[in-house]
N, C-alpha and C positions, 0 to 999 in steps of 0.2 A: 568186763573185768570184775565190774563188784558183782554179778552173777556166778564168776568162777569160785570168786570168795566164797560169796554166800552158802555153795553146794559144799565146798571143801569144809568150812564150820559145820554146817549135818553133818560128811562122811563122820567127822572128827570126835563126835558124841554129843557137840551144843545143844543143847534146846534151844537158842537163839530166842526166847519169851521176848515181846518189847519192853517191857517194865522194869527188865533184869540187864540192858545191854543200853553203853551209851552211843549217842547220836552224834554222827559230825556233817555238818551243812544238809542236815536235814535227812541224811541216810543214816538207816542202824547198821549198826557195828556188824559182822557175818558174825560174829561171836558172842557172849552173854560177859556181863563184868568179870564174871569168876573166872570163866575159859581165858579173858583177854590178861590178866593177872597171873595167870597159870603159864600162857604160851611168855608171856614176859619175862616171869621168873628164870625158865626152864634158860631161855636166851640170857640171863645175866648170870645163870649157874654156870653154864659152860665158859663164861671168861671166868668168874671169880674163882670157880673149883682151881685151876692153876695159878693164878693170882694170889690166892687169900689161903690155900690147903682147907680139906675138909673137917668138921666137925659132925657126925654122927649124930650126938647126942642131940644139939643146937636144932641139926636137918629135921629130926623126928618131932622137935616140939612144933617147928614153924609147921610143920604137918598136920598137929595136934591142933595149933589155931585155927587152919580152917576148918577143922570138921569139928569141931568146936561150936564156930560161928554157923557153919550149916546145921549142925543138929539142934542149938537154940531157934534157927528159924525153922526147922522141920516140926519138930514139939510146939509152935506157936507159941514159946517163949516170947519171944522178943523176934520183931519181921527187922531183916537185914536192910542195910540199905548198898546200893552200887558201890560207895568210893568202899565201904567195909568188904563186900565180895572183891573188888578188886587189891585190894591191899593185904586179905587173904588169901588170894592167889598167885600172887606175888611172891608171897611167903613159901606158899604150899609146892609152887612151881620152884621155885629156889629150892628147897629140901629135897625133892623126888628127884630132880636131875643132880642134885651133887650126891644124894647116895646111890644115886645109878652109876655116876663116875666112878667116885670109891669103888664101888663093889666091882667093876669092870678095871680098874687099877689094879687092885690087891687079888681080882682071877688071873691077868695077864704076869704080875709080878710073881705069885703061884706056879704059873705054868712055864713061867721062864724058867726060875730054879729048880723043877722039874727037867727040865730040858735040860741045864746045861751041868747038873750033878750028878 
């Protein structure tokens, strides 16, 4: 099973680094802190986008923060640390799926009134 993981976090883009990914009972995670904060988000966007309605603007800065936080640790600024990549991807994941809903809301709402005028 954590082998099917492990191959599915490759398919998926991870570098899976050890450094970068936390450990539970002595196995690493199939994923890196940022991936596991991203696939989070993404899962807490699809309930809260109908839940809570979207904000656009809000989506693009949580966006903003992690690449934010990756390009100070890419420039060797300041080296990131895990809970920071995960709490940025949290973020980052929450934004990209609730402006993917939006934007798939307001096509289908488009193509509706299309359709029925």
């Amino acid at each position: 099973m954590w082998l099917r993981l492990w191959n599915f976090g490759k398919k998926m883009g991870c570098h899976q680094l050890p450094e970068r990914s936390f450990f539970w009972n002595g196995r690493q995670f199939p994923v890196c802190a940022r991936c596991t904060g991203v696939y989070l988000g993404e899962l807490a966007a699809a309930l809260g986008h109908f839940l809570l309605g979207s904000c656009w603007r809000l989506d693009l800065a949580f966006c903003l923060v992690m690449l934010l936080d990756w390009g100070v640790q890419f420039l060797h600024i300041r080296k990131s640390t895990n809970l920071r990549r995960l709490v940025t991807g949290l973020l980052c994941g929450y934004g990209m799926m609730d402006l993917e809903l939006w934007a798939l809301q307001t096509a289908i709402s488009k193509a509706a009134a299309l359709v029925c005028a």
